[in-house]
PDB file of N, CA, C and O in Angstrom, chain B, residues numbered from 101:
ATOM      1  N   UNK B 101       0.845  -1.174   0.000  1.00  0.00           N
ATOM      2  CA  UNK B 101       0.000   0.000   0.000  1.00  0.00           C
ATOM      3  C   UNK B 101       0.890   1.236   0.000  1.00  0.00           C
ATOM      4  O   UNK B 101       1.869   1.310   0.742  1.00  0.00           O
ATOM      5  N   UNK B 102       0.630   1.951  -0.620  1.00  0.00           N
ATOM      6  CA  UNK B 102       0.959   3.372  -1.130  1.00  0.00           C
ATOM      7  C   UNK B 102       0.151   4.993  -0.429  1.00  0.00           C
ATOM      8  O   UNK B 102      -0.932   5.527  -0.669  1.00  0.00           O
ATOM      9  N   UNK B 103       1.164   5.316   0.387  1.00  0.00           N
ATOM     10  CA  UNK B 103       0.524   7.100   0.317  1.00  0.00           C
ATOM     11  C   UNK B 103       0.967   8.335  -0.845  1.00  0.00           C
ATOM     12  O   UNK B 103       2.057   8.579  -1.363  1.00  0.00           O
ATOM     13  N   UNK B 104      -0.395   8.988  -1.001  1.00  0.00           N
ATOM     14  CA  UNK B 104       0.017   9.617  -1.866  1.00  0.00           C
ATOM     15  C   UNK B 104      -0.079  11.057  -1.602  1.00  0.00           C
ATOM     16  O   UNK B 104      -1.270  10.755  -1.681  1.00  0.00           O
ATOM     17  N   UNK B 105      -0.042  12.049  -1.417  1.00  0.00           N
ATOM     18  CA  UNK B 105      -0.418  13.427  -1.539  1.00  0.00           C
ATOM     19  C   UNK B 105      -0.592  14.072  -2.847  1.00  0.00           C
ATOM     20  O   UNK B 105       0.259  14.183  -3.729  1.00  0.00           O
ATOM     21  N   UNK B 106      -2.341  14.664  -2.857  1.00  0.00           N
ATOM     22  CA  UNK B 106      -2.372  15.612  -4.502  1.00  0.00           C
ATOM     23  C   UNK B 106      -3.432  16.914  -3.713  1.00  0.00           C
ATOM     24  O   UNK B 106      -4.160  16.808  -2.726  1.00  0.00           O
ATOM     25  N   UNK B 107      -3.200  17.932  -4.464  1.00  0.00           N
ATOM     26  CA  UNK B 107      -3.649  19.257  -3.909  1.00  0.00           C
ATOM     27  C   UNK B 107      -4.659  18.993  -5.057  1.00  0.00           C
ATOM     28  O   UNK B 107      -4.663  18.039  -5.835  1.00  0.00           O
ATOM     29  N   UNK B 108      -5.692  20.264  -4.983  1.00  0.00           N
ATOM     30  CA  UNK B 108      -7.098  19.871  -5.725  1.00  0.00           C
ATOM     31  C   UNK B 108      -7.946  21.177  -6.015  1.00  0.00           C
ATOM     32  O   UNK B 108      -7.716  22.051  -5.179  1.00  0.00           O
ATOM     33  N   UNK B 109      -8.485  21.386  -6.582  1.00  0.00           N
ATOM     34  CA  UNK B 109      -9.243  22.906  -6.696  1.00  0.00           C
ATOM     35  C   UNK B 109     -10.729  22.092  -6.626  1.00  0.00           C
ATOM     36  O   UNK B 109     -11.273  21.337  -7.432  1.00  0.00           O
ATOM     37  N   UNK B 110     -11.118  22.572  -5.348  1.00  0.00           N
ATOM     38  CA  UNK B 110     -12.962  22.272  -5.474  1.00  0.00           C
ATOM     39  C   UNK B 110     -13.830  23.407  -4.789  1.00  0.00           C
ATOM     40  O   UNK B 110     -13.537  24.300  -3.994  1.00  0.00           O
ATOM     41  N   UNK B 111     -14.806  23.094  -5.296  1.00  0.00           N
ATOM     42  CA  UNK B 111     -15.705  24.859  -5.173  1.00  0.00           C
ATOM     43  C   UNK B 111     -15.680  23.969  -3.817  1.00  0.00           C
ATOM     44  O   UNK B 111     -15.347  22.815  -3.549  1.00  0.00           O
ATOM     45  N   UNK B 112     -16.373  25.451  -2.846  1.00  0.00           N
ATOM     46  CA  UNK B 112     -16.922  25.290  -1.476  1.00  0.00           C
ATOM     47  C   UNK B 112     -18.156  24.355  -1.034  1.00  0.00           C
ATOM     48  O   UNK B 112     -18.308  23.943   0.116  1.00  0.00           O
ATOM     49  N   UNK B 113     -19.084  24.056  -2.202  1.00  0.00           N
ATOM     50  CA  UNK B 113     -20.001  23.698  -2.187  1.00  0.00           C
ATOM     51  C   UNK B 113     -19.806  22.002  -2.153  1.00  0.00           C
ATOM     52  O   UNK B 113     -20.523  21.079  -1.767  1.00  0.00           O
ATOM     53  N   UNK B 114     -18.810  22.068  -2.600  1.00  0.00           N
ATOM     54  CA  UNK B 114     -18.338  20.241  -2.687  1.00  0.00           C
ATOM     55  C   UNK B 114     -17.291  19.410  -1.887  1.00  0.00           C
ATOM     56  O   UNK B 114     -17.023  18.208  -1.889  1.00  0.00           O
ATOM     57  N   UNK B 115     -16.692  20.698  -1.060  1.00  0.00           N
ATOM     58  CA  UNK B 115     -15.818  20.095   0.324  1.00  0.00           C
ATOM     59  C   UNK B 115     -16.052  18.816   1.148  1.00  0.00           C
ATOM     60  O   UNK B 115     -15.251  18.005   1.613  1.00  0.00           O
ATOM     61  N   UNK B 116     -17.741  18.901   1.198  1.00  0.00           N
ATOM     62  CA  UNK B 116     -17.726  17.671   2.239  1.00  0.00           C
ATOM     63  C   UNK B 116     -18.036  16.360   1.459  1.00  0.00           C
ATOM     64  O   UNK B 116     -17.948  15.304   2.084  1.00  0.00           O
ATOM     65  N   UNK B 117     -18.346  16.341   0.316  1.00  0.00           N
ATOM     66  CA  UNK B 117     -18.255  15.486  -0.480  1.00  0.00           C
ATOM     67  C   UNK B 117     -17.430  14.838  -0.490  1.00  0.00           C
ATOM     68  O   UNK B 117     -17.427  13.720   0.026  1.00  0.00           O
ATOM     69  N   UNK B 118     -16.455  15.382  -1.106  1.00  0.00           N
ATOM     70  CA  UNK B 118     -15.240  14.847  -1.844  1.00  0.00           C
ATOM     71  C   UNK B 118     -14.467  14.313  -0.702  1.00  0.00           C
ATOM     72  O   UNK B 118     -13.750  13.329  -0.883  1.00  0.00           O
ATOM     73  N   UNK B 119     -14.569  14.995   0.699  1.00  0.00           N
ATOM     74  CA  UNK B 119     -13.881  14.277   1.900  1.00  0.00           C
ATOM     75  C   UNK B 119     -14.893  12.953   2.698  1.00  0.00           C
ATOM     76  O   UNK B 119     -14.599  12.245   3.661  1.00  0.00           O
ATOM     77  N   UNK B 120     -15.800  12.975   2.092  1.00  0.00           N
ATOM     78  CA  UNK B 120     -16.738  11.845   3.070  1.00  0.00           C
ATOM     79  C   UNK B 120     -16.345  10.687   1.580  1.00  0.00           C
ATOM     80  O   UNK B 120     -16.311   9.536   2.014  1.00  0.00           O
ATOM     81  N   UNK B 121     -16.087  10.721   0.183  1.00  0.00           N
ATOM     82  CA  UNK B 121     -15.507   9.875  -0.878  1.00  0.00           C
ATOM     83  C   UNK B 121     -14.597   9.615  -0.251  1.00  0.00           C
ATOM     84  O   UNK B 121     -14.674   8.527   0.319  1.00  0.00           O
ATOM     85  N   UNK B 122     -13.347  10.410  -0.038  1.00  0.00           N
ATOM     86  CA  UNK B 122     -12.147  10.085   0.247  1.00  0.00           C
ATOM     87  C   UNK B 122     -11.800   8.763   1.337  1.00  0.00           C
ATOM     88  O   UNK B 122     -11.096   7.754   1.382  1.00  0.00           O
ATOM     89  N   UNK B 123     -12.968   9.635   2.302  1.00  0.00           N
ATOM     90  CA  UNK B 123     -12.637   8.781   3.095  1.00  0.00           C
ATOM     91  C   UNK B 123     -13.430   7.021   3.266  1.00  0.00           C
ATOM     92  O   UNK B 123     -12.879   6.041   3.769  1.00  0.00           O
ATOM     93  N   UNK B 124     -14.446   7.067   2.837  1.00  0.00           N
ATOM     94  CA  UNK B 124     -15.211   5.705   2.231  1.00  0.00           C
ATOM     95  C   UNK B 124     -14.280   5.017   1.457  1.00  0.00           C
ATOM     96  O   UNK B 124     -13.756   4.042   1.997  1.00  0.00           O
ATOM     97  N   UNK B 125     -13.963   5.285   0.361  1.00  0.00           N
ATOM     98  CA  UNK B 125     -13.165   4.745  -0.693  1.00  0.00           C
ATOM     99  C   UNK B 125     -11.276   4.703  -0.815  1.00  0.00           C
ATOM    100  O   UNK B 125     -10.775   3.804  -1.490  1.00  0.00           O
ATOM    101  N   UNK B 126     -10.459   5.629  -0.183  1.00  0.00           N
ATOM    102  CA  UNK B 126      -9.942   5.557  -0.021  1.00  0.00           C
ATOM    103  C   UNK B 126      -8.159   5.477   1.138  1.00  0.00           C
ATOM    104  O   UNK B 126      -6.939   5.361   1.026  1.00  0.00           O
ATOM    105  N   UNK B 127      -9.417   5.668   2.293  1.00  0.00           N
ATOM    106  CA  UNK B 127      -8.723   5.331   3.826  1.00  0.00           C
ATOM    107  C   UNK B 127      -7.886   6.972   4.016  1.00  0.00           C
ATOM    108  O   UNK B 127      -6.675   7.133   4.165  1.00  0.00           O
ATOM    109  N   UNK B 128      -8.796   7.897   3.963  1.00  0.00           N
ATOM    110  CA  UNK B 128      -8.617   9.103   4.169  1.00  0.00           C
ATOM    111  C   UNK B 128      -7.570   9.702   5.651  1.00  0.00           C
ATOM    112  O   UNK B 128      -8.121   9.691   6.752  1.00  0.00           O
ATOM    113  N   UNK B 129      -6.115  10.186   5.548  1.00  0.00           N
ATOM    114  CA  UNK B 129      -5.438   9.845   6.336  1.00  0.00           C
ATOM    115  C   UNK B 129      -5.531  11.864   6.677  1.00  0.00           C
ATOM    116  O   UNK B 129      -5.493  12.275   7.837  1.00  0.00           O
ATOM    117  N   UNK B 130      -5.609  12.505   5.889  1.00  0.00           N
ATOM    118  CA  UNK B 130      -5.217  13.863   6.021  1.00  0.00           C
ATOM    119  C   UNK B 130      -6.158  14.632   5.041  1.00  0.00           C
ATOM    120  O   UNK B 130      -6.077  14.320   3.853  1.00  0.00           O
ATOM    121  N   UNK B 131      -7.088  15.654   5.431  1.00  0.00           N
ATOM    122  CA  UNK B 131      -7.856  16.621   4.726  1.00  0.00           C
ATOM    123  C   UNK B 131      -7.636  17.917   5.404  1.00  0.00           C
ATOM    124  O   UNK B 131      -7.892  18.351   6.527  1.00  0.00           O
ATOM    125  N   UNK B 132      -6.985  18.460   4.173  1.00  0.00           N
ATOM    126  CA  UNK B 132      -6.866  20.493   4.946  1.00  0.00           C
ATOM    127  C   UNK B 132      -7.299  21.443   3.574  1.00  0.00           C
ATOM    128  O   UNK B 132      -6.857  21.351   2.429  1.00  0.00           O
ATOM    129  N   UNK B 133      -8.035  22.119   3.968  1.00  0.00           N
ATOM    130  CA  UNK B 133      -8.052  23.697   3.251  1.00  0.00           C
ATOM    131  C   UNK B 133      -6.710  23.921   3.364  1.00  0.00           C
ATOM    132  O   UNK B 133      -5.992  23.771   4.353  1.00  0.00           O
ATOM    133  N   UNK B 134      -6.408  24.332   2.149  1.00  0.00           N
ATOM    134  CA  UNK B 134      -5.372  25.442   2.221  1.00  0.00           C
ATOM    135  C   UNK B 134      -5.633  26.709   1.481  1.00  0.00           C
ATOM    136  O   UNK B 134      -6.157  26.915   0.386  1.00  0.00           O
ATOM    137  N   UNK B 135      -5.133  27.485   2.365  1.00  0.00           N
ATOM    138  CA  UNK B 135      -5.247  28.993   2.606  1.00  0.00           C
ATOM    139  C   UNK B 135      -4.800  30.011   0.681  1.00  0.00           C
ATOM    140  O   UNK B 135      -3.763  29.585   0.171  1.00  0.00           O
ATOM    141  N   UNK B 136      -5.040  30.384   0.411  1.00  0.00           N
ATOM    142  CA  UNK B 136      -4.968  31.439  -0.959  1.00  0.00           C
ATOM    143  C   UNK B 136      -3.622  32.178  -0.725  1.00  0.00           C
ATOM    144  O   UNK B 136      -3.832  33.369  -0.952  1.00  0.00           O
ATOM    145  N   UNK B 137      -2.566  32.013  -0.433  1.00  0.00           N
ATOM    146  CA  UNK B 137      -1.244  32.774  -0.506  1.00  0.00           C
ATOM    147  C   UNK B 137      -0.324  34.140  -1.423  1.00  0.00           C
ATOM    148  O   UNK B 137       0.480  35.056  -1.248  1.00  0.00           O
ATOM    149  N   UNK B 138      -1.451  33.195  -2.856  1.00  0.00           N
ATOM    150  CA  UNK B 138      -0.791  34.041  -3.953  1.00  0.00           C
ATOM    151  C   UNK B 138      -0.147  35.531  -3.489  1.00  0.00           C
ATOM    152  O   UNK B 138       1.022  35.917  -3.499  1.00  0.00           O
ATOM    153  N   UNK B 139      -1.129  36.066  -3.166  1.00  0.00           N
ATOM    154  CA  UNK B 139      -0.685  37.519  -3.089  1.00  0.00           C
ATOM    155  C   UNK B 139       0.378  37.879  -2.397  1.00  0.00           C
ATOM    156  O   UNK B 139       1.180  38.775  -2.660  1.00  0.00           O
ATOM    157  N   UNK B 140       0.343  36.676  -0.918  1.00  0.00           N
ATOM    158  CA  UNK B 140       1.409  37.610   0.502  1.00  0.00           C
ATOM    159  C   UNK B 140       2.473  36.334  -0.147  1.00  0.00           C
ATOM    160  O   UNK B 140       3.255  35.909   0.704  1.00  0.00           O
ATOM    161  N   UNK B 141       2.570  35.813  -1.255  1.00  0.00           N
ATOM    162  CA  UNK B 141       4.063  35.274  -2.342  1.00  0.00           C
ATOM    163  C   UNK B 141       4.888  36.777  -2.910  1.00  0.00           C
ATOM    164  O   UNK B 141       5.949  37.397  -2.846  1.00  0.00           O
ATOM    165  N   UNK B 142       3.678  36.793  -3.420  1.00  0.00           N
ATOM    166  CA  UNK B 142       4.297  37.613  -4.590  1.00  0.00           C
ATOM    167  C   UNK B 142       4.494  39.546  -3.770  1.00  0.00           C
ATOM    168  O   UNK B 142       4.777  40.593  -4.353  1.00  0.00           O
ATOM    169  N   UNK B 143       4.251  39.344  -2.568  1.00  0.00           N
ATOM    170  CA  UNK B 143       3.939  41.052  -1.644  1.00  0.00           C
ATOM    171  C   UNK B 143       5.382  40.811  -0.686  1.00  0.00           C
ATOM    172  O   UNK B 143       6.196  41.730  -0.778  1.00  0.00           O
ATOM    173  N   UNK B 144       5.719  39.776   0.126  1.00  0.00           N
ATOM    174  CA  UNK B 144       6.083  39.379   1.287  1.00  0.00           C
ATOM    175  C   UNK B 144       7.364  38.809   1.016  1.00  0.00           C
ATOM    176  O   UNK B 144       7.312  37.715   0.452  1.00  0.00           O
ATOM    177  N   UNK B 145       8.403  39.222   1.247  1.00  0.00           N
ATOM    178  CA  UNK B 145       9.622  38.726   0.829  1.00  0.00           C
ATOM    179  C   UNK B 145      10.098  37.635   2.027  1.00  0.00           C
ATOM    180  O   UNK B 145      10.931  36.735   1.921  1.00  0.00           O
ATOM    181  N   UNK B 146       9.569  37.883   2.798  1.00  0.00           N
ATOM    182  CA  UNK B 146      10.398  37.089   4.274  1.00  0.00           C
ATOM    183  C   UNK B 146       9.191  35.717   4.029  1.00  0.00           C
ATOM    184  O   UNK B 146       9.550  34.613   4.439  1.00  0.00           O
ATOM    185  N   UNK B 147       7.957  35.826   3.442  1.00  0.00           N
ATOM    186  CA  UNK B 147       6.768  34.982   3.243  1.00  0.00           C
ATOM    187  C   UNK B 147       7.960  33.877   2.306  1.00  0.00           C
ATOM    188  O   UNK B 147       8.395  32.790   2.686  1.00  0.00           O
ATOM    189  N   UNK B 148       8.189  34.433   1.314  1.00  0.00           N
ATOM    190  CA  UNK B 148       8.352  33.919  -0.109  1.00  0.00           C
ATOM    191  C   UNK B 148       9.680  33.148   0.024  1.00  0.00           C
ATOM    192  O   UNK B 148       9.973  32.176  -0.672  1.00  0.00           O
ATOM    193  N   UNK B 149      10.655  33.819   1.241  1.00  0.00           N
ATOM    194  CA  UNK B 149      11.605  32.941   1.679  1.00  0.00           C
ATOM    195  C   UNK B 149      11.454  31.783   2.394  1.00  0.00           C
ATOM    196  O   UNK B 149      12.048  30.722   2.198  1.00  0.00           O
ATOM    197  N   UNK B 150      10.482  32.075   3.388  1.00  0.00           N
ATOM    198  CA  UNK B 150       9.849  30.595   4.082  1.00  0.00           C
ATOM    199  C   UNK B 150       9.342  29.287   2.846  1.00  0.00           C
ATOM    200  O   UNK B 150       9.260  28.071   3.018  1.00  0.00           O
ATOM    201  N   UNK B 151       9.069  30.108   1.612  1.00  0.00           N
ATOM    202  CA  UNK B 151       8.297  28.750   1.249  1.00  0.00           C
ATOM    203  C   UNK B 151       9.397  28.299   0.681  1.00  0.00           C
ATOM    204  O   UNK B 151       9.665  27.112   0.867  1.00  0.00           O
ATOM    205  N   UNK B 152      10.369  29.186  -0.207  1.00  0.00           N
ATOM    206  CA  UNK B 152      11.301  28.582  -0.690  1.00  0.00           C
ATOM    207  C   UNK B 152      12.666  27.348   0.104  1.00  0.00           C
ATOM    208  O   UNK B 152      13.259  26.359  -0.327  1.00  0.00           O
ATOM    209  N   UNK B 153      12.671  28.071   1.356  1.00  0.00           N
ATOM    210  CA  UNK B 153      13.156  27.433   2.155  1.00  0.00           C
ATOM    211  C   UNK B 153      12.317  26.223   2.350  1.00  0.00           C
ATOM    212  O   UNK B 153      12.998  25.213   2.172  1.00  0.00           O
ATOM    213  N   UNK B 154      11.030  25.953   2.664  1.00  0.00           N
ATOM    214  CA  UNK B 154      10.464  25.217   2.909  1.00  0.00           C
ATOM    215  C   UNK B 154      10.853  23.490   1.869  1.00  0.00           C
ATOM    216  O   UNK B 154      11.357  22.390   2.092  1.00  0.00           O
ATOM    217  N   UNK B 155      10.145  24.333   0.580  1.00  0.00           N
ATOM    218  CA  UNK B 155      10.299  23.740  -0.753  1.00  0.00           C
ATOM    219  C   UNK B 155      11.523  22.712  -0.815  1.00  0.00           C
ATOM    220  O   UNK B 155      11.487  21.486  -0.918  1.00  0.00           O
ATOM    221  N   UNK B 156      12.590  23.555  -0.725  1.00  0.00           N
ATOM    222  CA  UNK B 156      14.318  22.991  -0.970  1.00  0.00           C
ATOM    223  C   UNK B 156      14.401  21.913   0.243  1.00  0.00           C
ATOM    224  O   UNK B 156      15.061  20.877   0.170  1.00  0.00           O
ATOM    225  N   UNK B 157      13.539  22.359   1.506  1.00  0.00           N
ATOM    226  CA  UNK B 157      14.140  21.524   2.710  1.00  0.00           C
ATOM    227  C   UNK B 157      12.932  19.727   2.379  1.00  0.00           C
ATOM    228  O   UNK B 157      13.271  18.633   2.830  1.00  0.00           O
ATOM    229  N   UNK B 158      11.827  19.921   1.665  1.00  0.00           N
ATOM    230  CA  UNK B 158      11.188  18.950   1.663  1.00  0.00           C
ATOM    231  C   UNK B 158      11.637  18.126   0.055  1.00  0.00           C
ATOM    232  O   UNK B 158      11.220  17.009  -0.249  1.00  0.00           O
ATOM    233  N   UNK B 159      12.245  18.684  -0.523  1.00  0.00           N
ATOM    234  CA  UNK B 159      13.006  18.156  -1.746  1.00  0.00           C
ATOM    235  C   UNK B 159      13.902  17.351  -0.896  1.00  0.00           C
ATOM    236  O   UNK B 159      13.860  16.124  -0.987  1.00  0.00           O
ATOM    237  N   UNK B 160      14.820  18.013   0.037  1.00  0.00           N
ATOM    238  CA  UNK B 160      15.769  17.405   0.630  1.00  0.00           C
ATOM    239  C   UNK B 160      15.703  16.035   1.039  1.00  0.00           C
ATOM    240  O   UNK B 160      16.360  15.052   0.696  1.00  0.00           O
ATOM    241  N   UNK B 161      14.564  16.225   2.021  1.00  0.00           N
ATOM    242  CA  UNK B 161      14.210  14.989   2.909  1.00  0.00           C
ATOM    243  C   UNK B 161      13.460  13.782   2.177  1.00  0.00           C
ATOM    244  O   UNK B 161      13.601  12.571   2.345  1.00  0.00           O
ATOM    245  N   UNK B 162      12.457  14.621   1.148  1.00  0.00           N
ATOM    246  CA  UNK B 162      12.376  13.368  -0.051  1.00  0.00           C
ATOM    247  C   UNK B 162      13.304  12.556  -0.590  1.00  0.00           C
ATOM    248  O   UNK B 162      13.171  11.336  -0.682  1.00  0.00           O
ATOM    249  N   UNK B 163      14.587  13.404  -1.084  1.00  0.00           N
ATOM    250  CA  UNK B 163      15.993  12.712  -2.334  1.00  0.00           C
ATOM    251  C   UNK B 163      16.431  11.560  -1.160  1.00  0.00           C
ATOM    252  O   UNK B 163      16.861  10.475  -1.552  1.00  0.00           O
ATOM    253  N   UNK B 164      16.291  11.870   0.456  1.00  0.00           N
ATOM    254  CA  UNK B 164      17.424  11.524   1.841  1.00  0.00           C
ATOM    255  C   UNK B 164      16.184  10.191   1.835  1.00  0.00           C
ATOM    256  O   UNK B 164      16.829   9.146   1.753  1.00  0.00           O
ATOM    257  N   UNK B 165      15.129   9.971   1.875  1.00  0.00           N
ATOM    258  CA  UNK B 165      13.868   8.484   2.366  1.00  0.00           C
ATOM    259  C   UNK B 165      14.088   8.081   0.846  1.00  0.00           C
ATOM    260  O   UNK B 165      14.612   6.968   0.894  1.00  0.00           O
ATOM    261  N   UNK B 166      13.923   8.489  -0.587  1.00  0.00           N
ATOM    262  CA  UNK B 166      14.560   7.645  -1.877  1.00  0.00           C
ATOM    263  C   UNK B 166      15.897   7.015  -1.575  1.00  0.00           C
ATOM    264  O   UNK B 166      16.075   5.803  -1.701  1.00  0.00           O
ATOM    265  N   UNK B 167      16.752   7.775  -1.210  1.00  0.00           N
ATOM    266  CA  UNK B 167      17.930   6.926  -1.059  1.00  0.00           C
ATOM    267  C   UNK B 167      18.113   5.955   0.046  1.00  0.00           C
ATOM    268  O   UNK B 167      19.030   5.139  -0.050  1.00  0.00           O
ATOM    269  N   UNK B 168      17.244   5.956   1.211  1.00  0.00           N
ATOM    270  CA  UNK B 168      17.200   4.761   1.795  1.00  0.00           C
ATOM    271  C   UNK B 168      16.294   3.485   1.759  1.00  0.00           C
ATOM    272  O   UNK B 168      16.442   2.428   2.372  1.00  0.00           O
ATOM    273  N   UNK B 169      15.181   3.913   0.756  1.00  0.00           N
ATOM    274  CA  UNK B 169      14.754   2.696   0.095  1.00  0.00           C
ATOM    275  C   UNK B 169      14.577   1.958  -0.770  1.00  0.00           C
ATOM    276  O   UNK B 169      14.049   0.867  -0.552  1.00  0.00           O
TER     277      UNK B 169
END
């Protein structure tokens, strides 16, 4: 068995749907809103460093669990 993570665009109207599917059909481990950023990316320099930092540090730790299995 396999985890997977995929981000998703769904209107508001279909939130609880798609999480009461998820979780029937596919053993639903994690459901979050995430928040609209665009703007405090492209406004927020100390923002835009966190993600980048973020980004590079979860690349990291991905390439570091591939190479040990």
């Amino acid at each position: 068995m396999r985890k997977i993570n995929i981000t998703l665009e769904v209107s508001d109207i279909r939130l609880t749907d798609l999480e009461n599917f998820l979780d029937r059909n596919y053993g639903l481990i994690d459901f979050r809103i995430l928040p609209d950023t665009k703007n405090l990316y492209k406004e927020d320099k100390v923002f835009k460093k966190l993600v980048d930092l973020h980004r590079h540090s979860r690349k990291a730790i991905d390439n570091y669990i591939n190479l040990k299995h």
